[in-house]
matplotlib code that plots the C-alpha trace (Angstrom):
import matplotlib.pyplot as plt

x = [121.5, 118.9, 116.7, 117.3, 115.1, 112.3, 112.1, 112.7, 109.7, 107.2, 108.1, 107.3, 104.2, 102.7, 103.8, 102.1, 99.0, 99.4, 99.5, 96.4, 94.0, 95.1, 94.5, 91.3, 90.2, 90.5, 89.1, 86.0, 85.5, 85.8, 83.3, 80.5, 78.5, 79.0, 78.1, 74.9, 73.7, 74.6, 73.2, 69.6, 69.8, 70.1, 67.6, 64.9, 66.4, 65.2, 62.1, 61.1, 62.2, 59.9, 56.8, 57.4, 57.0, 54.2, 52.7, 53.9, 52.1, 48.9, 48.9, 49.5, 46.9, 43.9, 45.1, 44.9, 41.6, 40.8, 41.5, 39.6, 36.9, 36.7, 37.1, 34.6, 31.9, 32.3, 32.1, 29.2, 27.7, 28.6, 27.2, 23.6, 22.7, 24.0, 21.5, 18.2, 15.0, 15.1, 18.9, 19.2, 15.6, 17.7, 21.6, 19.3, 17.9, 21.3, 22.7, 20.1, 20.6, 24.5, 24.1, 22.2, 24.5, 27.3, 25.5, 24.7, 20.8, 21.3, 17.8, 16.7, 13.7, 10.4, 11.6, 10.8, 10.6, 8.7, 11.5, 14.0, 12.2, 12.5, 16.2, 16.6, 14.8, 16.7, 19.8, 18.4, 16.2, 14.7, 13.1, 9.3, 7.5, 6.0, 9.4, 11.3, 8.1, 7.1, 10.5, 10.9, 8.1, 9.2, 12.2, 9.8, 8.0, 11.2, 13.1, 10.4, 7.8, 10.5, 8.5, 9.5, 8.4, 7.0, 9.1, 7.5, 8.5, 12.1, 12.7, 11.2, 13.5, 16.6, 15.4, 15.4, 19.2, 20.0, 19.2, 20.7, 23.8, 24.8, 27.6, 27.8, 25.7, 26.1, 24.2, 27.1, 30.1, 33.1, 33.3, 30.3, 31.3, 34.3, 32.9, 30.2, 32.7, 35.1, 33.8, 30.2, 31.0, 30.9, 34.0, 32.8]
y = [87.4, 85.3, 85.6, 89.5, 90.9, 88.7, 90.4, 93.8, 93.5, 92.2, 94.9, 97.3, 96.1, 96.1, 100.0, 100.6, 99.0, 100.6, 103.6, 103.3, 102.7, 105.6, 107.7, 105.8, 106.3, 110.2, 110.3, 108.5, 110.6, 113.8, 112.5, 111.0, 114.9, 115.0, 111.5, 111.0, 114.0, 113.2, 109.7, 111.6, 114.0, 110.3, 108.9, 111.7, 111.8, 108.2, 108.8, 111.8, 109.5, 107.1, 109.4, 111.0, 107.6, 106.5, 109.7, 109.7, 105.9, 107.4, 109.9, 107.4, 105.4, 108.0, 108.9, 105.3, 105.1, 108.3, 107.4, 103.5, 105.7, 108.1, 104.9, 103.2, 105.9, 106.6, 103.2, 102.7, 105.7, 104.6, 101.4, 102.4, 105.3, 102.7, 99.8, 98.9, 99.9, 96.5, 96.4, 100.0, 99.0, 96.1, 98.0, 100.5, 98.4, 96.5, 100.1, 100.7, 97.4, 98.8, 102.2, 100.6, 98.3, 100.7, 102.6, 99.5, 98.7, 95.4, 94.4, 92.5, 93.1, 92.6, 91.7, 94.0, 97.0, 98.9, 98.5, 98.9, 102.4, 103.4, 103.3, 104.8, 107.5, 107.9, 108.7, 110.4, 113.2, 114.1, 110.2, 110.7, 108.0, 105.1, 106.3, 103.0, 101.1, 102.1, 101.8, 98.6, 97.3, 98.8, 96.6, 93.6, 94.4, 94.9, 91.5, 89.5, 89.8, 90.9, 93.7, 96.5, 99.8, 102.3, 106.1, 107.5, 104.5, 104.2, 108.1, 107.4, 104.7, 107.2, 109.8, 107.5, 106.4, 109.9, 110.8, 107.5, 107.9, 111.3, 110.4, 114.0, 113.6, 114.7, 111.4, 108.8, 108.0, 108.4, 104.7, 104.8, 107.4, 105.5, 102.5, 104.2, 106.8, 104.0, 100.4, 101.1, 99.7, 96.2, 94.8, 93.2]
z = [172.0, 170.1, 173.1, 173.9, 170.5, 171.3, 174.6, 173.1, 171.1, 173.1, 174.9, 171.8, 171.7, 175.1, 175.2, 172.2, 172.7, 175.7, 174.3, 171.4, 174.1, 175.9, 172.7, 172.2, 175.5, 175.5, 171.9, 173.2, 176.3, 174.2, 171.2, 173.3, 173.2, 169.2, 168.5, 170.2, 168.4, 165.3, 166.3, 167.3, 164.1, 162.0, 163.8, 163.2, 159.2, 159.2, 161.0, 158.5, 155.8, 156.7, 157.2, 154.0, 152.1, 154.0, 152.5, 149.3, 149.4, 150.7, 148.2, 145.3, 146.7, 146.3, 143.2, 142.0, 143.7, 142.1, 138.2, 139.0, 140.2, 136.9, 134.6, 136.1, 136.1, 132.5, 131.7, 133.5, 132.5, 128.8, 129.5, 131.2, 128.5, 125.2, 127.2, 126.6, 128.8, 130.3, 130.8, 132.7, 134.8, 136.3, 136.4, 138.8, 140.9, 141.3, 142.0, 145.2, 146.3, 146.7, 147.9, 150.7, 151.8, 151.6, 154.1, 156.5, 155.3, 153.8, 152.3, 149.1, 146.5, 148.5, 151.9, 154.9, 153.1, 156.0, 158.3, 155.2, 154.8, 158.3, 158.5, 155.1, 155.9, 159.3, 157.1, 154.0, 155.2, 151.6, 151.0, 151.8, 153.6, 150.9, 148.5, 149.0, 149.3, 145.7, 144.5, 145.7, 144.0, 140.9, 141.3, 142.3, 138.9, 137.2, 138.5, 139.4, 136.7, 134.2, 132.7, 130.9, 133.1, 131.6, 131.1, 134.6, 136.7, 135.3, 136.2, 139.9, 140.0, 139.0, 141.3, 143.9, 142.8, 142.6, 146.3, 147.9, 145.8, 147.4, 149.9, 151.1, 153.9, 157.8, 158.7, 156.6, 158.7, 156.7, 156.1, 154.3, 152.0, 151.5, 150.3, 148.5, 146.0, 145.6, 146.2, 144.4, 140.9, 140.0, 139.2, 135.9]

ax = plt.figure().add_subplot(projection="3d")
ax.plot(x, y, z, "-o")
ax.set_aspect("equal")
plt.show()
């Protein structure tokens, strides 16, 4: 009699596992439609989920870009027209030196300006021939000789800033603009 339960349940349990895997079985076959479109809907959740923080991120990003940009060009504005002659001759010719290299002309005061001129003037269609040549020895005068330039020479200079510093151009890749709307400022 001792021995007769122990049989009767192993018994128990082999039918009802037995049983459970039948249910599981046809629970599985009928559920396998449902599942693996609720499995594709959760998968493009997550997927839109992820592309709308990568935006969100952009989006923060130029606006961060945006307000450095503002500060920076009221500070420098602030700083240039509160500076002396001698102090805004060499902040502009620090500013061309910039603009061109954000562009892709990397030059320095007094060194090849003739070929300097020719590929400024393949991307800035208003810069007469002998501008950047004058300009740049303005800047020589300025740096070099650290004299003060009279009125007439200082607004050349500025002109000069003026038209390099517009970004808006057909003939600047959209790197360039980039670089030169947000990266131009010095970092001091």
């Amino acid at each position: 009699m001792i021995k007769h339960p122990k049989n009767v349940q192993k018994t128990a349990v082999i039918e009802d596992d037995g049983a459970q895997s039948a249910l599981i079985k046809n629970n599985n076959s009928g559920d396998k439609g449902r599942s693996g479109k609720e499995i594709v809907k959760n998968v493009l959740f997550v997927v839109l989920g992820i592309i709308a923080a990568l935006l969100i991120l952009a989006a923060l990003f130029m606006a961060a870009l945006e307000t450095r940009t503002a500060i920076l060009t009221g500070s420098y504005q602030r700083k240039y027209l509160s500076a002396d002659p001698t102090k805004k001759q060499q902040m502009i010719c620090e500013a061309v030196l910039k603009l061109l290299s954000c562009v892709g002309i990397e030059t320095s005061i007094g060194w090849h300006t003739d070929e300097v001129e020719k590929q400024i003037m393949e991307i800035y269609d208003d810069v007469y021939e002998g501008e950047f040549v004058k300009v740049n020895r303005l800047m020589e005068k300025c740096i070099y000789g650290e004299e003060e330039l009279p009125p007439h020479e200082l607004r050349m200079m500025s002109a000069f800033t003026m038209k390099i510093a517009n970004f808006n151009r057909k003939t600047i890749k959209g790197r360039q603009r980039f670089r030169m709307k947000y990266f131009i400022y010095p970092r001091k």
